[in-house]
C-alpha positions as CSV (number, residue, x, y, z in Angstrom):
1,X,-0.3,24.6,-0.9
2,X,1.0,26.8,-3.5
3,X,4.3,27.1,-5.6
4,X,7.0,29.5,-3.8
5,X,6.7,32.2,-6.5
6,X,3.1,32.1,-5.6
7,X,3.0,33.6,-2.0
8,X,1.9,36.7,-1.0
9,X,3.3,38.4,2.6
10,X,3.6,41.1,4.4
11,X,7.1,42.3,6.6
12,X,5.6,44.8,7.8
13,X,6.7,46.0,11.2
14,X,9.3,43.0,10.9
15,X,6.6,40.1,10.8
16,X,5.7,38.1,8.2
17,X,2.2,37.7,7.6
18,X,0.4,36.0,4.2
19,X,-1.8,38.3,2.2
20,X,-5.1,37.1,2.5
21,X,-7.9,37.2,0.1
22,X,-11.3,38.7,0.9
23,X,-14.5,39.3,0.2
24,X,-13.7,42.1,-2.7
25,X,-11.9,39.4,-4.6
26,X,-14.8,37.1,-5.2
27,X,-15.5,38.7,-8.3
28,X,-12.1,37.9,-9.4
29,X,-12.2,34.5,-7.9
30,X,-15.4,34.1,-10.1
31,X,-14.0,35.1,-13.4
32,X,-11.2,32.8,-13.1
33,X,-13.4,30.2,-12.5
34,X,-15.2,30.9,-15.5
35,X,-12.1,31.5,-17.5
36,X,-11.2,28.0,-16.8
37,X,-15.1,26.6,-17.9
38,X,-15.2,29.1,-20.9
39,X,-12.0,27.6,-22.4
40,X,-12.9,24.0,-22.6
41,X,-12.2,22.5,-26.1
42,X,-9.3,24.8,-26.6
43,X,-5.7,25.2,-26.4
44,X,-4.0,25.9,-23.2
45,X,-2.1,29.1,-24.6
46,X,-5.8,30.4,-25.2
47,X,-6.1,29.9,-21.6
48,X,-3.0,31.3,-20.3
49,X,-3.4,34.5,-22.1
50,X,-7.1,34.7,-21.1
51,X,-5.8,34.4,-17.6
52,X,-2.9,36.9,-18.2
53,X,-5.2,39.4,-19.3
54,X,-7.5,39.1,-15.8
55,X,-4.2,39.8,-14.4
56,X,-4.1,43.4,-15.8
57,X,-7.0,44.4,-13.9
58,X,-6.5,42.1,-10.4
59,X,-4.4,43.5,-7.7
60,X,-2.3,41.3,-7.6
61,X,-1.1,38.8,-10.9
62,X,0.0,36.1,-7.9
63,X,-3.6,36.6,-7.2
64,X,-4.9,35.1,-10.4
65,X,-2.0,33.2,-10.5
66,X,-2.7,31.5,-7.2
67,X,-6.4,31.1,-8.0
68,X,-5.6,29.5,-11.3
69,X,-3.0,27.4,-10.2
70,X,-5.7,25.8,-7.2
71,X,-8.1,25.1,-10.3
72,X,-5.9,23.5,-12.4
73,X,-6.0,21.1,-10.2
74,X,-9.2,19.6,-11.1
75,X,-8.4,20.3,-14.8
76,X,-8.0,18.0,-17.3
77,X,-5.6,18.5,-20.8
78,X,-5.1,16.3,-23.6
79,X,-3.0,16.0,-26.7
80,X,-5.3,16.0,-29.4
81,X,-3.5,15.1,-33.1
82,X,-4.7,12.9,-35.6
83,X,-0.9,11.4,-35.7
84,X,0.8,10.6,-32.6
85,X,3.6,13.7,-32.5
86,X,6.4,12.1,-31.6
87,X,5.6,9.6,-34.9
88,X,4.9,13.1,-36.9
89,X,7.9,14.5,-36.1
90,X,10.0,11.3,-37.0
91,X,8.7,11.0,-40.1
92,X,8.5,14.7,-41.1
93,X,12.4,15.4,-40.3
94,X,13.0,11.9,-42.2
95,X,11.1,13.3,-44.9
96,X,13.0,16.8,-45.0
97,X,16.2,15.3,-44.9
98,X,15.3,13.5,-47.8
99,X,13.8,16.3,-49.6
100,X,16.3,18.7,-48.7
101,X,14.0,21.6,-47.3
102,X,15.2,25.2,-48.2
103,X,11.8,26.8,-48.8
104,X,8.0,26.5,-47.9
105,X,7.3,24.5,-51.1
106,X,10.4,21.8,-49.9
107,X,8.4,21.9,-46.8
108,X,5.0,21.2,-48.5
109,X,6.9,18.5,-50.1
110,X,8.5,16.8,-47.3
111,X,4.9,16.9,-45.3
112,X,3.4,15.1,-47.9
113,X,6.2,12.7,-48.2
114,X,5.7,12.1,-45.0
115,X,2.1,11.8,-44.6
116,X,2.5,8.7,-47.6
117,X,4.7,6.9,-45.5
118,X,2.4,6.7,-42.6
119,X,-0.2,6.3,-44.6
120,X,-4.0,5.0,-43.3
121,X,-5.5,7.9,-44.9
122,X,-3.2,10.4,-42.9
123,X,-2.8,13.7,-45.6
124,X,-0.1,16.7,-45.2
125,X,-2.2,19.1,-42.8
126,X,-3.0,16.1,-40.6
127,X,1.1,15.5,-40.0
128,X,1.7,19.9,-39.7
129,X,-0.8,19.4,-37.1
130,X,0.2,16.8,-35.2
131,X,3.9,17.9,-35.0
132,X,3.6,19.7,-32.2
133,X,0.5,18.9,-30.9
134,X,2.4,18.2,-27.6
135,X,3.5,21.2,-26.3
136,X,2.2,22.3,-23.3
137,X,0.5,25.7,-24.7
138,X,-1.0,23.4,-27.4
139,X,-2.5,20.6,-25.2
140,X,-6.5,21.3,-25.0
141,X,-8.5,21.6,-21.7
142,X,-11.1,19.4,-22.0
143,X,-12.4,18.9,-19.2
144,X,-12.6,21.5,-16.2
145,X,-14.7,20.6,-13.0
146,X,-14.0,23.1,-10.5
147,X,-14.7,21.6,-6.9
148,X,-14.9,25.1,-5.5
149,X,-17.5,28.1,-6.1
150,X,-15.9,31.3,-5.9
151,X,-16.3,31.5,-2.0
152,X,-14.6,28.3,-1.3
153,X,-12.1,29.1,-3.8
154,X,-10.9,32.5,-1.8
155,X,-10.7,30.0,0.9
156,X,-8.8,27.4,-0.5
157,X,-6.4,30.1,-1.8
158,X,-6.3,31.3,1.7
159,X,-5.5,28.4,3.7
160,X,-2.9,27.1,0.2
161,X,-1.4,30.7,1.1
162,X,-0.9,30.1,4.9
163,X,-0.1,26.3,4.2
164,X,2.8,28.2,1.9
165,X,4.7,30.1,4.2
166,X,4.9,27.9,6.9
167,X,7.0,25.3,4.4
168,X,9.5,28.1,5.8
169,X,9.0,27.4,9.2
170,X,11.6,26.2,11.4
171,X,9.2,25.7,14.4
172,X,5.5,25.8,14.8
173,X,3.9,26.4,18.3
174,X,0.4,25.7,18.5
175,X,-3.1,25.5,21.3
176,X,-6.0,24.4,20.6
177,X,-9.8,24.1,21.9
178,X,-9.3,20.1,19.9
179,X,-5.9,19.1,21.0
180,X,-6.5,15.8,20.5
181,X,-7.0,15.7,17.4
182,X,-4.8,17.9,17.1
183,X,-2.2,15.5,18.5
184,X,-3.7,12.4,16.8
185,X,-3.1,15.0,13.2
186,X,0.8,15.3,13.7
187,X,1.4,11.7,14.7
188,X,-0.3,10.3,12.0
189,X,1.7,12.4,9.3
190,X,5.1,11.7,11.2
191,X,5.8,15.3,12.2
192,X,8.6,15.7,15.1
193,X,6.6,17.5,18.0
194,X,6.7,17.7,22.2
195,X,4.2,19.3,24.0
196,X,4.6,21.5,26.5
197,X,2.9,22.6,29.6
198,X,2.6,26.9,29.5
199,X,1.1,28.9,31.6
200,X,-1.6,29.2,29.5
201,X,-2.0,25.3,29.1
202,X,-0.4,22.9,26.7
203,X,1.1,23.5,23.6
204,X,2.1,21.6,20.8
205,X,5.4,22.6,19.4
206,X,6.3,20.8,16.0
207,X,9.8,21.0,14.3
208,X,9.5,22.5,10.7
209,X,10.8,21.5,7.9
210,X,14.0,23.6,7.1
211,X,14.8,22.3,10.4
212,X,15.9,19.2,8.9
213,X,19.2,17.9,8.4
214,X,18.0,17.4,4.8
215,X,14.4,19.6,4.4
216,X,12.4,17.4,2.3
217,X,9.2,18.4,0.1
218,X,7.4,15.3,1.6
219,X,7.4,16.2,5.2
220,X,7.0,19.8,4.0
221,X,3.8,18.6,2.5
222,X,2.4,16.7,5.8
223,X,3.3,19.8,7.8
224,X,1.6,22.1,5.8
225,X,-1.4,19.5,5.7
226,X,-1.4,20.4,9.7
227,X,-2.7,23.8,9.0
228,X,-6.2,21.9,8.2
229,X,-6.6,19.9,11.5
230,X,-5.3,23.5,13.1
231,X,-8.2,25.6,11.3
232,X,-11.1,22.9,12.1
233,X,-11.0,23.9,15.9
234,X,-13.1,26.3,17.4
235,X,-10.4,28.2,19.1
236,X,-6.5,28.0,17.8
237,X,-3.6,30.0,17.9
238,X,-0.3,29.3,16.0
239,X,3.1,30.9,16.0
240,X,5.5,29.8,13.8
241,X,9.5,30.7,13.4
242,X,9.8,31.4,9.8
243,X,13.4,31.3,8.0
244,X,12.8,33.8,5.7
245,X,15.5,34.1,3.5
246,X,18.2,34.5,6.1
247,X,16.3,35.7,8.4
248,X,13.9,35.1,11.2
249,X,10.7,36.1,11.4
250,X,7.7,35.4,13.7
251,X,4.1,34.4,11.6
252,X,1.3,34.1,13.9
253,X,-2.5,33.1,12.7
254,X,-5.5,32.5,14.8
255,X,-9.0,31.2,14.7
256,X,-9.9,35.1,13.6
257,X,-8.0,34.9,10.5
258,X,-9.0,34.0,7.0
259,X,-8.4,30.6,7.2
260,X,-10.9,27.4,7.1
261,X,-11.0,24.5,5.3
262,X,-13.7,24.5,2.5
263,X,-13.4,21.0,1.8
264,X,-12.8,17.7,3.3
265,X,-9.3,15.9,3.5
266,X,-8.9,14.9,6.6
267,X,-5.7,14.1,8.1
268,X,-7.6,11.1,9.6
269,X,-7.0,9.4,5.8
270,X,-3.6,9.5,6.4
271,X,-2.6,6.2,7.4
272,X,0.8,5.3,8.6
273,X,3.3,6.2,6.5
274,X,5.2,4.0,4.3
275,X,8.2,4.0,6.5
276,X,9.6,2.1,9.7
277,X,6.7,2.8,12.0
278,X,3.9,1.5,9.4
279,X,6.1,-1.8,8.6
280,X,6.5,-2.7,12.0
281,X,2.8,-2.5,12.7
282,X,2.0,-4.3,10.1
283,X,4.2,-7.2,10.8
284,X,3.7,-7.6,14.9
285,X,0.0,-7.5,14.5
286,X,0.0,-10.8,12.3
287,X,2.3,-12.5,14.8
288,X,-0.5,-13.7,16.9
289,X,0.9,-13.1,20.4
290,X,-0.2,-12.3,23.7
291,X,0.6,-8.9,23.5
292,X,-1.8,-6.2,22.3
293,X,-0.5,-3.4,20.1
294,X,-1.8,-0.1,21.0
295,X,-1.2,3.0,18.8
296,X,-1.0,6.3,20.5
297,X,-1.1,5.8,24.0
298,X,-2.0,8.1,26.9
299,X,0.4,10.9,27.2
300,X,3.3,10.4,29.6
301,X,4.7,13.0,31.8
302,X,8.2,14.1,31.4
303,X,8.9,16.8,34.0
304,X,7.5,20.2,32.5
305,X,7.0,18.2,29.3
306,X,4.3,15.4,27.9
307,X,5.2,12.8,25.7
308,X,3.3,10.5,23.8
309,X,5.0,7.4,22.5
310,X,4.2,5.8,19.2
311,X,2.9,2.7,20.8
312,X,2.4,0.8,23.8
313,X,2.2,-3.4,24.1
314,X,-0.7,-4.7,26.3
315,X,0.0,-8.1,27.6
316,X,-3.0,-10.3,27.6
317,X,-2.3,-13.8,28.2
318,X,-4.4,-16.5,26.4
319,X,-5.7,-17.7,29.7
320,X,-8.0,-14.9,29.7
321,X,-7.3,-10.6,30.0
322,X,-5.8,-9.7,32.8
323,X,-7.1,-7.5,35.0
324,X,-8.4,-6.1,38.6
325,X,-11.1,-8.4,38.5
326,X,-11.8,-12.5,38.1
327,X,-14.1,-11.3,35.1
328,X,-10.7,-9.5,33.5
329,X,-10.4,-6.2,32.1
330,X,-7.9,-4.2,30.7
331,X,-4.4,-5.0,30.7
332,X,-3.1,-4.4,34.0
333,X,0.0,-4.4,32.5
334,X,2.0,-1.8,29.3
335,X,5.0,-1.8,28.2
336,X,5.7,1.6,25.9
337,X,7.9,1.6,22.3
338,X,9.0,4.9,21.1
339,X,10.9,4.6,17.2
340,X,13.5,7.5,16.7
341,X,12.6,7.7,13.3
342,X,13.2,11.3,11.9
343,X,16.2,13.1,13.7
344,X,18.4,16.3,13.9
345,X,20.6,16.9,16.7
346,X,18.1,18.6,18.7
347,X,15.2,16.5,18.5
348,X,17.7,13.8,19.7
349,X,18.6,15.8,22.5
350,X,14.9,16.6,23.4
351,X,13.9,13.0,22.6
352,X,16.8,11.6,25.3
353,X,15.5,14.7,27.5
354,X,12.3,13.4,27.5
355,X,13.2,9.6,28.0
356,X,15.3,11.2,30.9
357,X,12.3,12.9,32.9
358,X,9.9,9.5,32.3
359,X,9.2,8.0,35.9
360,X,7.6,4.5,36.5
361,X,7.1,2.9,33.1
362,X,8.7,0.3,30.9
363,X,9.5,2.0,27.5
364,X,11.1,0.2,25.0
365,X,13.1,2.7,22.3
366,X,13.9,1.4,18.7
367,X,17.0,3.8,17.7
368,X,18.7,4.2,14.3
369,X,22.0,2.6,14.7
370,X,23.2,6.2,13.2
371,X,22.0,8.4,15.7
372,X,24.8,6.3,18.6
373,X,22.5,7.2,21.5
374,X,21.7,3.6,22.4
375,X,24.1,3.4,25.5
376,X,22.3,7.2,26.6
377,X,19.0,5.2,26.4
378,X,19.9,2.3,28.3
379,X,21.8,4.8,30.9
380,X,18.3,5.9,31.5
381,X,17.1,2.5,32.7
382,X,15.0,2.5,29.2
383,X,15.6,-0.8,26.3
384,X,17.1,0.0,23.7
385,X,17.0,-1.9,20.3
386,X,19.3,-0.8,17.6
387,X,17.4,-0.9,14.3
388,X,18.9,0.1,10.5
389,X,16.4,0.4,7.9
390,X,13.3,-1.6,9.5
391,X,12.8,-2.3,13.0
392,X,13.3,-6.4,13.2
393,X,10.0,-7.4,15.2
394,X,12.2,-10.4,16.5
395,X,14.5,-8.3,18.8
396,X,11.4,-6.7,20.2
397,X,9.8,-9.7,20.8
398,X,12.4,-11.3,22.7
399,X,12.2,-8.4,24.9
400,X,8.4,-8.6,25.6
401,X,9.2,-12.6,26.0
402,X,11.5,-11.2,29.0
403,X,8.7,-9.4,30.6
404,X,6.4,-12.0,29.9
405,X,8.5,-14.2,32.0
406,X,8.7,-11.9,34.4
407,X,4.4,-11.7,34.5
408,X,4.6,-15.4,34.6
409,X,6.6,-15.6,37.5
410,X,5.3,-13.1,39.5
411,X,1.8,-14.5,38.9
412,X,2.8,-18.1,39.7
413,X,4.2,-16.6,43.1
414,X,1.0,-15.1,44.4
415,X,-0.8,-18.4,43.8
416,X,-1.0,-21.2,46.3
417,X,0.9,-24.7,46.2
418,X,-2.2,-26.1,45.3
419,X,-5.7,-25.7,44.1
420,X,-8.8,-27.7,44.7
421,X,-11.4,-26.8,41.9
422,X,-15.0,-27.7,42.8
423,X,-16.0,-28.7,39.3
424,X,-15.0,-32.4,38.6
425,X,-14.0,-31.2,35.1
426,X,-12.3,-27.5,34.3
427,X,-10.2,-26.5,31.1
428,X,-7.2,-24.8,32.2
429,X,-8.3,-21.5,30.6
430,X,-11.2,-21.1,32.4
431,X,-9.0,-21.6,35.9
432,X,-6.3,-19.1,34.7
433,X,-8.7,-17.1,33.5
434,X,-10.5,-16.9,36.9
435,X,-7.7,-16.4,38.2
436,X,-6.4,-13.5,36.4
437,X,-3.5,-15.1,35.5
438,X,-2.3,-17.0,32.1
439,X,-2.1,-20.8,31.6
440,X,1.9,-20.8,32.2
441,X,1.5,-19.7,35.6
442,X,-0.5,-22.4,36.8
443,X,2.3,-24.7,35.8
444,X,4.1,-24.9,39.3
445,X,0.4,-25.7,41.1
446,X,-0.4,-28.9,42.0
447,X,-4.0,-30.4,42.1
448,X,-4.0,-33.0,44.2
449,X,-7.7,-34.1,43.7
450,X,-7.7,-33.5,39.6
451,X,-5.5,-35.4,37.1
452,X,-4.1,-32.9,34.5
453,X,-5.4,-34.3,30.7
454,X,-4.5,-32.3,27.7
455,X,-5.1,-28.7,29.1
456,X,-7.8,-30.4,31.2
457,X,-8.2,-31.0,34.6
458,X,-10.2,-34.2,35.5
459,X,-11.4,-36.1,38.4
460,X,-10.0,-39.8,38.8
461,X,-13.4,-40.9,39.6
462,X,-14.4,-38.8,36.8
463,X,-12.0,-40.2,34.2
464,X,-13.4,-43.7,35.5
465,X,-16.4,-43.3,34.7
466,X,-16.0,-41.9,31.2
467,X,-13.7,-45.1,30.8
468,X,-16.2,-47.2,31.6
469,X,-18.8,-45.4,29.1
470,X,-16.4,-45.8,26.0
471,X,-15.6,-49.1,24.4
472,X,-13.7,-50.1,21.6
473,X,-15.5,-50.4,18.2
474,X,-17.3,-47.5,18.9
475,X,-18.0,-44.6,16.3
476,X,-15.7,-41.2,17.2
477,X,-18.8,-39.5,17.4
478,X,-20.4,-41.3,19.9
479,X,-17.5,-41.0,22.2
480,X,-17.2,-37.3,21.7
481,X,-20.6,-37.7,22.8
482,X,-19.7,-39.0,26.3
483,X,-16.7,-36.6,26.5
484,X,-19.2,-33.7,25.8
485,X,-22.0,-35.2,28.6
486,X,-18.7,-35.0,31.2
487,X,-17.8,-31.6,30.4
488,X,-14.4,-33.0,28.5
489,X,-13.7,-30.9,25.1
490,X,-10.1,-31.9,24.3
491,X,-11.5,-35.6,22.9
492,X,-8.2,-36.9,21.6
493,X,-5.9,-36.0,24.7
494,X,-8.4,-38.3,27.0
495,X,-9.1,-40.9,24.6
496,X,-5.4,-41.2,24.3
497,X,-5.1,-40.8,28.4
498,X,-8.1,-43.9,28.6
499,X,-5.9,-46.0,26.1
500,X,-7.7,-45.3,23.2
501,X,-6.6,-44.6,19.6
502,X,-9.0,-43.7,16.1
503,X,-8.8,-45.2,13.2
504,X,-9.8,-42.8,11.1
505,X,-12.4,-43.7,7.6
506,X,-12.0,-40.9,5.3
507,X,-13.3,-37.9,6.2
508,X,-16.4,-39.6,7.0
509,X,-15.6,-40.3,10.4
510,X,-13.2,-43.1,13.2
511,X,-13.7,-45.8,14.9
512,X,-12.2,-46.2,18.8
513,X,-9.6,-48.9,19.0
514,X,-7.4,-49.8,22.0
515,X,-3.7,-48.6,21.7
């Protein structure tokens, strides 16, 4: 993207459409580029007026501006002085006021005054150097690495042009032959968006910056990072509403334009942002719990509209995934979560629209305390958790501990009173899990022919005759040996069960004892 006093359009006919640069200005795309590489070693004010002169004889001086301005980029500048300035500068004015300058030989004086008291060999011209050494015009280029020959650097100026006068945009409506990644693009950089159904398919509509209670260069930035995602398809069309100056203008680009990306930054790289979405993630996934969390759902229909919450929670008991199947699959059960993070009054109106028109799913919907809609929310049968500054991963929890109970229940209802295993020996896991159900729900089952041990259910006769293979005195590994030949895993709940205890040698081992 480029500086404001850098763009180039046209309102011609009452549209408002950026300047693009062609194939004529490769030439001057090259001489910049070698403006920039000839000029290494010397002061930036030799470069600026090498540039200004190209200017006399572009088109355009934006044009070398903008070109320049996209190669600074990979420029480096230095201070070069053999004194630090700042310390040249003290001790020079100390040294004049001292002196008293009036007159060049005063001056020659007060230099060399100075130069004695910071000494290490530093003379007069070496302080006159140094004392403004700083500047910006007097810095030195001394490095310039270009990333862009002077085709890619038409179209990086090209796309920086486009990405430019949509920071105007108050709306930006866009189809694509890629719309998913198109959609996966604005949701990882935190842009406000629907999508609509047209007549001509859907579109992605995404709320521009000066449509913000507060328009902020940040999310400015991310939506003009869109543009690249937009330009990678093979088909595109976008029409943006652009507040220029007052008034409104319509800016529409297509695949046909001058615009492709000549370098890779994909908007994949941008993680979640810093803000309340990223943090929560970040925190429930090192909780641990039964619940899954899934970033960017399938899209949800909302009436005319889709919507596509930030996450969804996949509950997958312990006792094995649930699913259609004994063998599990996926979670036969989701539960949606939508943050209202960013906000003006009409994205909160299409935001509770959209919550409005959802049909047959849980959603959960972290609000800012600020925006008041909480009781709206709830009104349409949706959670609401009030939220300021971070969303507390407690209060959501609870919530998915109320569904869980639900789960539990409902599973525990469609099992029998009982259940007669065929294995003399079967963790509790594996049952649930054959079940499709977690461990909880088999709480309220009775197994009349099995005792429960641990989180293991055992034959009497079973349990008998492990008892009567384990004695006391013996090593802990030989009786996990005879717990292992049974099928038994959890060795300290039936030792403990068959009246056993180990006394434990170090870390070299136990000996059984009776309790």
């Amino acid at each position: 993207m480029l500086t404001k006093d850098l763009l180039r359009v046209s309102r011609a006919g009452g549209g408002y459409r950026p300047r693009f640069a062609g194939r004529e200005h490769r030439p001057l795309a090259a001489r910049v580029v070698g403006t920039f590489q000839g000029h290494v070693g010397e002061p930036r004010g030799a470069l600026d007026d090498a540039l200004a002169d190209l200017e006399a004889d572009a088109e355009h001086f934006k044009l070398v501006r903008g070109f320049a301005a996209l190669l600074e980029r990979d420029a480096t500048f230095e201070t070069r002085s053999p004194v630090d300035p700042e310390r040249a500068r003290r001790a020079a004015f100390e040294a004049a006021e001292a002196v008293g300058v009036v007159g060049a030989d005063e001056r020659t004086a007060a230099l060399a005054r100075a130069a004695d008291r910071l000494g290490d060999g530093v003379d007069a011209d070496d302080v006159e150097r140094s004392l403004y050494a700083d500047l910006e015009e007097r810095r030195v280029l001394a490095a310039a690495d270009p990333r862009w020959d002077p085709d890619d650097l038409v179209a990086q100026y090209n796309l920086s042009l486009a990405q430019t006068a949509l920071f105007d945009a108050t709306e930006v409506r866009v189809r694509s032959s890629d719309p998913k990644a198109l959609v996966s693009a604005v949701k990882r950089l935190r842009l406000m968006y629907e999508i609509r159904k047209t007549a001509d398919g859907r579109e992605v509509v995404v709320t521009g910056p000066t449509r913000l209670f507060r328009a902020t260069r940040r999310y400015g930035t991310r939506f003009a990072r869109l543009l690249r995602t937009v330009a990678k398809a093979d088909t595109w069309r976008l029409e943006a509403t652009v507040d220029d100056r007052g008034t409104e203008r319509t800016l529409v680009l297509t695949h046909e334009d001058s615009v492709r990306v000549p370098d890779a930054d994909p908007v994949a790289e941008v993680e979640y942002d810093s803000g309340v979405e990223a943090d929560f993630a970040a925190r429930f996934s090192g909780l641990g719990l039964d619940w899954d969390l899934v970033r960017e759902p399938e899209p949800l229909a909302t009436g005319t509209r889709v919507m596509i919450p930030d996450f969804a929670f996949d509950y997958r008991p312990a006792g094995g995934p649930r699913g259609d199947t004994a063998e599990g699959g996926d979670a036969d059960f989701r539960v949606y979560f939508e943050i209202m993070g960013f906000w003006t009054p009409e994205y909160v109106a299409k935001k509770l629209s959209q919550l409005e028109g959802l049909e047959d799913v849980d959603m959960l919907v972290a609000v800012d305390e600020s925006l008041g809609v909480g009781e709206e929310i709830t009104a349409h049968d949706h959670r609401a958790i009030p939220y300021s500054g971070s969303v507390r991963v407690k209060d959501v929890v609870d919530v998915l501990r109320e569904y869980e109970d639900e789960l539990v229940a409902e599973s525990a209802a469609a099992l029998p009173d009982e259940l007669v295993p065929d294995e003399d020996v079967v963790a509790l896991a594996d049952l649930a899990a054959r079940r499709g159900v977690g461990e909880d729900a088999l709480a309220a089952v009775a197994f009349p022919d099995h005792e429960l041990v641990g989180r293991t259910l055992i034959r009497p006769g079973t349990l008998a005759s492990i008892g009567d293979d384990l004695d006391a005195g013996m090593t802990l590994a030989d009786a996990e040996a005879v717990l292992d030949d049974h099928g038994v895993s959890d060795a300290s709940a039936a030792l403990s069960r068959l009246g056993y205890r180990v006394e434990w040698e170090g870390l070299g081992g136990g000996t059984l004892r009776e309790r």
